[in-house]
KEPANU-563817 format. One record per residue (C-alpha): y, z, x; chain; residue in three letters; residue number from 1. Coordinates in pm, 1 decimal. Layout:
N
Y | Z | X | A | ALA | NUM
...
// end
This chain:
252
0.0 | 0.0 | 0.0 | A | UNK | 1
338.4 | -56.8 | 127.2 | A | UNK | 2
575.4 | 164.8 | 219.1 | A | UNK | 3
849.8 | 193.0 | -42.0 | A | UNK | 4
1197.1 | -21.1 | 20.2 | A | UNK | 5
1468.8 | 205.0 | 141.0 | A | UNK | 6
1841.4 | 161.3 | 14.9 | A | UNK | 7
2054.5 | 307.1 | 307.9 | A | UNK | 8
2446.6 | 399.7 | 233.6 | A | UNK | 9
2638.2 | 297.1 | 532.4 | A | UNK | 10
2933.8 | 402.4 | 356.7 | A | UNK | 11
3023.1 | 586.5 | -17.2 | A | UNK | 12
3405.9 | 613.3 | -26.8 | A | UNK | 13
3693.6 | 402.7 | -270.6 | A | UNK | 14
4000.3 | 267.9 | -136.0 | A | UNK | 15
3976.7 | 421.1 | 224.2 | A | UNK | 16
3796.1 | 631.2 | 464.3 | A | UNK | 17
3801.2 | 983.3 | 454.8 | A | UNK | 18
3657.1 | 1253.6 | 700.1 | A | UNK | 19
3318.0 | 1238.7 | 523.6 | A | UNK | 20
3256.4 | 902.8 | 407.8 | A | UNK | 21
3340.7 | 543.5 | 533.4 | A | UNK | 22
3405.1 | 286.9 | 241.0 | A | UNK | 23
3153.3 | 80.0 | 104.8 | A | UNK | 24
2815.8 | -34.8 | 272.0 | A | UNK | 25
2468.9 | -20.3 | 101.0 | A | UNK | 26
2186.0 | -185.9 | 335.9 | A | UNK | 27
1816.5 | -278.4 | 237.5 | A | UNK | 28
1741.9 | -272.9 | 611.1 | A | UNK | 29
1387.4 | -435.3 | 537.4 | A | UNK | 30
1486.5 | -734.2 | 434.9 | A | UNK | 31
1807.1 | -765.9 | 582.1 | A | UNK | 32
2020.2 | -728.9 | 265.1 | A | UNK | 33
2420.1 | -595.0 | 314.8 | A | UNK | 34
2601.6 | -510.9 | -20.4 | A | UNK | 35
2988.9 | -471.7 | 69.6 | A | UNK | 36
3061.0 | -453.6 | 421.2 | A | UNK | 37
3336.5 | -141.9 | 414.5 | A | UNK | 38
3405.2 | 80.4 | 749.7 | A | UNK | 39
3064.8 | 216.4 | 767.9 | A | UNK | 40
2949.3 | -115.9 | 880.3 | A | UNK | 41
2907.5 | 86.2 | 1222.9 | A | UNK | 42
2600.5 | 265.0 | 1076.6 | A | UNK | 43
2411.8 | -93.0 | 1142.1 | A | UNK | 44
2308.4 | 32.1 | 1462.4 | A | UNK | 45
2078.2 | 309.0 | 1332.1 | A | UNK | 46
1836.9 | 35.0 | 1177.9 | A | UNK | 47
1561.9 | -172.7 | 1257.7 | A | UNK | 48
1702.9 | -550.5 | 1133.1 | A | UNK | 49
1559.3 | -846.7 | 1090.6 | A | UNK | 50
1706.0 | -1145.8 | 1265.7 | A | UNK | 51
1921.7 | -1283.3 | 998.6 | A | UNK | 52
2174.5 | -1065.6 | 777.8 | A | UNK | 53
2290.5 | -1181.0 | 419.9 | A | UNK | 54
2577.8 | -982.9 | 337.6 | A | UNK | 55
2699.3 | -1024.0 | -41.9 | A | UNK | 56
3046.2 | -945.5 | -108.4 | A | UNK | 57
3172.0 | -816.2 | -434.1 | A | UNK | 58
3527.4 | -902.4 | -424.7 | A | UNK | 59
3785.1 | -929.5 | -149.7 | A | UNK | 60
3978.9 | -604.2 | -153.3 | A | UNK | 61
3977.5 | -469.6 | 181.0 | A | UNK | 62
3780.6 | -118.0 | 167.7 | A | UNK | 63
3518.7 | -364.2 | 72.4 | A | UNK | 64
3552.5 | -654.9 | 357.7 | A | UNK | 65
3697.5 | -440.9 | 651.4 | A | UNK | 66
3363.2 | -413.2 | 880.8 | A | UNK | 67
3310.9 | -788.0 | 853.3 | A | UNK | 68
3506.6 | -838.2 | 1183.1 | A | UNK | 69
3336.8 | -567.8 | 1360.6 | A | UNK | 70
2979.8 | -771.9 | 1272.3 | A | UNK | 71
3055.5 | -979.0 | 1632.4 | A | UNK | 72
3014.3 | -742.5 | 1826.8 | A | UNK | 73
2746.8 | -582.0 | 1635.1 | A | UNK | 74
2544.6 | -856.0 | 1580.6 | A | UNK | 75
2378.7 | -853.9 | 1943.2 | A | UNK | 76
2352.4 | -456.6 | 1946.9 | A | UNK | 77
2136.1 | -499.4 | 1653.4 | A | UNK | 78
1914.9 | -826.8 | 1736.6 | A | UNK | 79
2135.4 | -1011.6 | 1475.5 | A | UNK | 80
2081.8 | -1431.1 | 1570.6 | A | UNK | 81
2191.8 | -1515.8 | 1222.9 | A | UNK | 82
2465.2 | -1370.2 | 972.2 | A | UNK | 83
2523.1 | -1519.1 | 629.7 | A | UNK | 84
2816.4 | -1389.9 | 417.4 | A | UNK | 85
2729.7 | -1450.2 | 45.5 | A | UNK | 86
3067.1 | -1459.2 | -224.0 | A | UNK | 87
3151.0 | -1663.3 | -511.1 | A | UNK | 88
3443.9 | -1931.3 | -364.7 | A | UNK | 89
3774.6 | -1736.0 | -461.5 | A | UNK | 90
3647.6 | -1444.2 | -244.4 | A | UNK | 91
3527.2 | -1667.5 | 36.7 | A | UNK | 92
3846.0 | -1830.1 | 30.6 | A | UNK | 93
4039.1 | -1499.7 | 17.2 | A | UNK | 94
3795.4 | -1371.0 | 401.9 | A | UNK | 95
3836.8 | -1693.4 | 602.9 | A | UNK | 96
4227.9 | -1751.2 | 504.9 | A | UNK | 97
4353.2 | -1416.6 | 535.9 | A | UNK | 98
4101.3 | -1202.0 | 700.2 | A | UNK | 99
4000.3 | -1421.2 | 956.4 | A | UNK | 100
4345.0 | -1563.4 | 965.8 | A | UNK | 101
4382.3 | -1666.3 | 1339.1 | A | UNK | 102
4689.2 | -1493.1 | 1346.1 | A | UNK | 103
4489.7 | -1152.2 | 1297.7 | A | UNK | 104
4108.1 | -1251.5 | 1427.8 | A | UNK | 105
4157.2 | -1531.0 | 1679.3 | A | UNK | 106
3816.2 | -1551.6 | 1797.4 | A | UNK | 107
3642.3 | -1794.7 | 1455.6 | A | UNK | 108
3339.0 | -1561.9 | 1332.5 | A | UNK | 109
3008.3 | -1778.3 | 1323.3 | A | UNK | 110
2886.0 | -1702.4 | 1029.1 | A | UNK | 111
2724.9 | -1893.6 | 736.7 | A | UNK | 112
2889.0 | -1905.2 | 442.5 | A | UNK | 113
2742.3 | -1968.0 | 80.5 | A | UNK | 114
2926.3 | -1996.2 | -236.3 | A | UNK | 115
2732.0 | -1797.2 | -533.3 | A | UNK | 116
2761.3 | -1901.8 | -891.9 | A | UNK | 117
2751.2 | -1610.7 | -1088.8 | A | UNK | 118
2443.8 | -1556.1 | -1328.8 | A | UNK | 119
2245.1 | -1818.8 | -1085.7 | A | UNK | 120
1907.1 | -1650.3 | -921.7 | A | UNK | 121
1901.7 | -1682.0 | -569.1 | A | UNK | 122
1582.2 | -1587.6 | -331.4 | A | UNK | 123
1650.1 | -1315.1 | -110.9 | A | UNK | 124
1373.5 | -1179.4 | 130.5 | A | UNK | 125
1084.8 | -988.5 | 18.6 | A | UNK | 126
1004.0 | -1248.7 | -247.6 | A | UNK | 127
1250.6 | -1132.7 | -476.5 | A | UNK | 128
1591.3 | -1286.9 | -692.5 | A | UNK | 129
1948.9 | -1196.2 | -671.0 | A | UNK | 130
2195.0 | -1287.3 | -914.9 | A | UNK | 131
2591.8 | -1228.6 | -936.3 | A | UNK | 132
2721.5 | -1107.8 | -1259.9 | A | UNK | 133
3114.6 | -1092.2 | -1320.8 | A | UNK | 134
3288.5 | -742.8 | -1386.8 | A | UNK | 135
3605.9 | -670.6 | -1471.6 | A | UNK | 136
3890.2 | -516.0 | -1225.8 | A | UNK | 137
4187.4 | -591.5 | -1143.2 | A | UNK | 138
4179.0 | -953.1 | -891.1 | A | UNK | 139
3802.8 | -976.0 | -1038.4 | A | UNK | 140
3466.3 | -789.0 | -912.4 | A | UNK | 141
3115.9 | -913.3 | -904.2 | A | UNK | 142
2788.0 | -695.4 | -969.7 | A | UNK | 143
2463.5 | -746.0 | -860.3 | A | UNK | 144
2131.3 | -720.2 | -953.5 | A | UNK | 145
1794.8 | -771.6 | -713.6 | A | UNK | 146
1448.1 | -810.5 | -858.5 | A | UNK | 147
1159.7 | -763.5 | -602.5 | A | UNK | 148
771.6 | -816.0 | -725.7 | A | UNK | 149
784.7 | -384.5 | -664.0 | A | UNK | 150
1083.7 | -281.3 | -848.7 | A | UNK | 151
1472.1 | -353.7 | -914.7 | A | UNK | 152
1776.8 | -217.0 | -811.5 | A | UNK | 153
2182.5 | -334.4 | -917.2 | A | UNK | 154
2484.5 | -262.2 | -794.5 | A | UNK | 155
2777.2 | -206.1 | -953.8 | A | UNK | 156
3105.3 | -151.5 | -755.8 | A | UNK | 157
3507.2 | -109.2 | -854.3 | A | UNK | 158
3493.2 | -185.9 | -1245.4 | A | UNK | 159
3559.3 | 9.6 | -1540.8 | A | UNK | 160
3233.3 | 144.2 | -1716.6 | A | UNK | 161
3199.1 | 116.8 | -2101.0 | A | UNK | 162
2875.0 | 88.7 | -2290.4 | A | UNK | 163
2995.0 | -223.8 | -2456.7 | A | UNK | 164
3085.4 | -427.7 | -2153.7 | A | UNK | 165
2916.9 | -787.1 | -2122.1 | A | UNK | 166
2734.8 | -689.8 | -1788.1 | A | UNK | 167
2556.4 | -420.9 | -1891.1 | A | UNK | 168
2285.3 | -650.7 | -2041.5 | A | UNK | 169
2295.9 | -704.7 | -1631.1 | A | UNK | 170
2117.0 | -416.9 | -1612.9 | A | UNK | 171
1820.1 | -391.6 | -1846.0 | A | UNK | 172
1550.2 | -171.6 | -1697.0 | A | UNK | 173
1679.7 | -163.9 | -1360.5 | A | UNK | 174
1463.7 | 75.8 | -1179.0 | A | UNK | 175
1787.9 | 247.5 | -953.1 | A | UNK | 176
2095.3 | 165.8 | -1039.7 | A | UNK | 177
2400.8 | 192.5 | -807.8 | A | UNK | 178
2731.5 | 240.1 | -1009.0 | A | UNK | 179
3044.6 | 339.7 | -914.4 | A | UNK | 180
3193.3 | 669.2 | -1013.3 | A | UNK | 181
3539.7 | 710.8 | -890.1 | A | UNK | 182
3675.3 | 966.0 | -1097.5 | A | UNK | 183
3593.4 | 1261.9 | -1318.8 | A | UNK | 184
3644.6 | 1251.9 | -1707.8 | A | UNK | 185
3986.6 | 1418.3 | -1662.7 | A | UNK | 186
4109.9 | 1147.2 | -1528.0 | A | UNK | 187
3970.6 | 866.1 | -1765.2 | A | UNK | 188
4338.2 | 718.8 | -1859.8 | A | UNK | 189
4346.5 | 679.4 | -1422.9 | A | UNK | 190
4051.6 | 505.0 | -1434.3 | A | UNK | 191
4118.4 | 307.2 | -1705.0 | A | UNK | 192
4499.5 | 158.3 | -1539.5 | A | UNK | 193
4326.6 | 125.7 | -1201.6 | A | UNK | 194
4017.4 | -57.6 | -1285.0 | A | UNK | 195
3785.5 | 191.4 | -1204.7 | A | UNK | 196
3479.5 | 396.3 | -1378.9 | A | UNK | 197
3447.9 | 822.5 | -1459.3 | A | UNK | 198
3152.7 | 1026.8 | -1525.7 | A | UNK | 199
3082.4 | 1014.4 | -1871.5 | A | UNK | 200
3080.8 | 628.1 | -1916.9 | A | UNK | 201
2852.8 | 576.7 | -1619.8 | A | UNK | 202
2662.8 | 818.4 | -1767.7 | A | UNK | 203
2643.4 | 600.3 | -2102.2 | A | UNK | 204
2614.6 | 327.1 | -1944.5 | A | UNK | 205
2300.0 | 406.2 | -1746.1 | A | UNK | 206
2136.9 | 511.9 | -2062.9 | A | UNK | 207
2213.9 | 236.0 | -2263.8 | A | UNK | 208
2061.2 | -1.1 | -1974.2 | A | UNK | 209
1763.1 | 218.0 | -1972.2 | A | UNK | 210
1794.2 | 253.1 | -1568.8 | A | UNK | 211
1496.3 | 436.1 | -1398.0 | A | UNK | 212
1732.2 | 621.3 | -1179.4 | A | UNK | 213
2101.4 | 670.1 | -1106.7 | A | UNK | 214
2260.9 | 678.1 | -792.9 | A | UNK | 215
2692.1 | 710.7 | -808.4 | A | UNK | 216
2915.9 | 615.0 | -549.7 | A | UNK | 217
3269.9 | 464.5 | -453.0 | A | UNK | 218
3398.0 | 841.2 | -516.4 | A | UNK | 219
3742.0 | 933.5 | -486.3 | A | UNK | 220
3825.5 | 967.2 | -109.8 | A | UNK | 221
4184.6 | 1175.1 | -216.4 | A | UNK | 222
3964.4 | 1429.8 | -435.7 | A | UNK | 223
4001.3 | 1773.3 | -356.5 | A | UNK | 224
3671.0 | 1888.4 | -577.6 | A | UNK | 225
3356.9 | 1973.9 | -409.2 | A | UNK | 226
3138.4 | 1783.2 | -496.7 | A | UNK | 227
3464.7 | 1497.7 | -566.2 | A | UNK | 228
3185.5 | 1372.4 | -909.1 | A | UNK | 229
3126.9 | 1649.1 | -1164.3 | A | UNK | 230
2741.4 | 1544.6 | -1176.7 | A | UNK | 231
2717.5 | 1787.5 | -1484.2 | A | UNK | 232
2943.3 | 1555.3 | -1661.5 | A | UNK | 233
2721.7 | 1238.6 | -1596.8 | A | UNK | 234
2368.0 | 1439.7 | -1678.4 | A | UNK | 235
2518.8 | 1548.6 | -2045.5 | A | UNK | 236
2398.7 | 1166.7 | -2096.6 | A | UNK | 237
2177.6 | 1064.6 | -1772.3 | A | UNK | 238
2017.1 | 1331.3 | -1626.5 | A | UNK | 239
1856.3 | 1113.9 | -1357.7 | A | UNK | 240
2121.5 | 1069.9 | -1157.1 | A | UNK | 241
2212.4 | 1162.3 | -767.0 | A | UNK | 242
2545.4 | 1176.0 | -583.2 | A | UNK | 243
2565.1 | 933.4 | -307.4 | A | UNK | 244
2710.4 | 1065.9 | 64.1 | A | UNK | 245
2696.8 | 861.5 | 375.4 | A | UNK | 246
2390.4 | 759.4 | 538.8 | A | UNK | 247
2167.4 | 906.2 | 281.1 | A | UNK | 248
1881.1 | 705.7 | 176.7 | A | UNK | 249
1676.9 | 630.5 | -119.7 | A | UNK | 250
1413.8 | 467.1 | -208.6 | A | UNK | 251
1331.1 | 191.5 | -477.5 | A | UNK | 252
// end
């Protein structure tokens, strides 16, 4: 029997590092699979890799796409011959023009870039089917969902939660979901004017898509609560449900 897939979080912050979390990174180091490649990008070094790297992007903000530079001079530390960064075009667009802008990176980054459609499958390693789902936040946000022959995982980053949103359909059975949870409920109306989900609705939401398990991240880095996600809050609807910190791991 094989072992069982690990989902490693490089990084579990929002909108910037703080002294205990890095912003956004979630590796499936088995099959070379990067989700957001935010400053914990780093953490690459502590895993065994496969030669080539997809890294999906799920928009362009820049706690999101801030460790992409640091990738060439990772990429040899970790046995990396091949990188492919994975977007739909306007995000693409938005990493080579501005991010890689020789004015700011003058050394061109050799990667491979592919243009997703969203709600098209696409074969990822492991024999299993990734697919981009839209989600709404301000300058746009894409979700995604990975089916493996052993299980499925999504991941849902920087939207607003609500039981009623289209891509919850997304995310029908998922075995571990990954949703972002970057405020508490007494901050809902924040949430709300920022783009962003609380406790309760992801809550809801994992219910209503009938997840397996619950895993919340893309906290609040400016919170001053400890733990920054009132998990209690969340469990009065899901109680399967674990608070992300960085480089914990989980498994499928």
């Amino acid at each position: 029997m094989a072992d069982a897939l690990e989902i490693c979080f490089l990084g579990t912050a929002g909108y910037f590092p703080s002294p205990t979390r890095h912003t956004c990174s979630v590796l499936i180091p088995r099959h070379g699979i990067l989700l957001d490649a935010g400053s914990g990008i780093h953490r690459l070094t502590r895993h065994k890799l496969p030669g080539h790297l997809q890294v999906f992007l799920s928009h362009a903000h820049l706690d999101h796409i801030c460790g992409l530079p640091a990738l060439l001079g990772l990429a040899s530390r970790c046995g990396l011959d091949r990188i492919t960064v994975n977007a739909i075009e306007p995000v693409l667009c938005a990493v080579r023009e501005h991010l890689f802008a020789e004015s700011l990176f003058p050394v061109a980054p050799p990667f491979e870039w592919r243009k997703l459609e969203h709600h098209v499958q696409y074969e990822v390693p492991g024999g299993g089917r990734i697919r981009g789902f839209p989600l709404e936040h301000p300058g746009g946000s894409t979700g995604f969902r990975i089916d493996w022959p052993e299980g499925s995982m999504a991941y849902v980053t920087d939207t607003t939660a609500r039981v009623d949103a289209p891509y919850v359909t997304e995310l029908t059975d998922v075995n571990l979901l990954l949703h972002e949870c970057n405020f508490n409920a007494a901050h809902a109306e924040w949430a709300r004017q920022t783009g962003h989900s609380w406790t309760s609705q992801v809550g809801q939401v994992a219910a209503r898509a009938n997840a397996g398990k619950l895993v919340v991240f893309h906290v609040d880095p400016l919170s001053e609560e400890d733990p920054p996600v009132r998990l209690d809050e969340i469990r009065e609807h899901f109680p399967r449900v674990k608070l992300a910190e960085d480089a914990m791991v989980v498994s499928l």
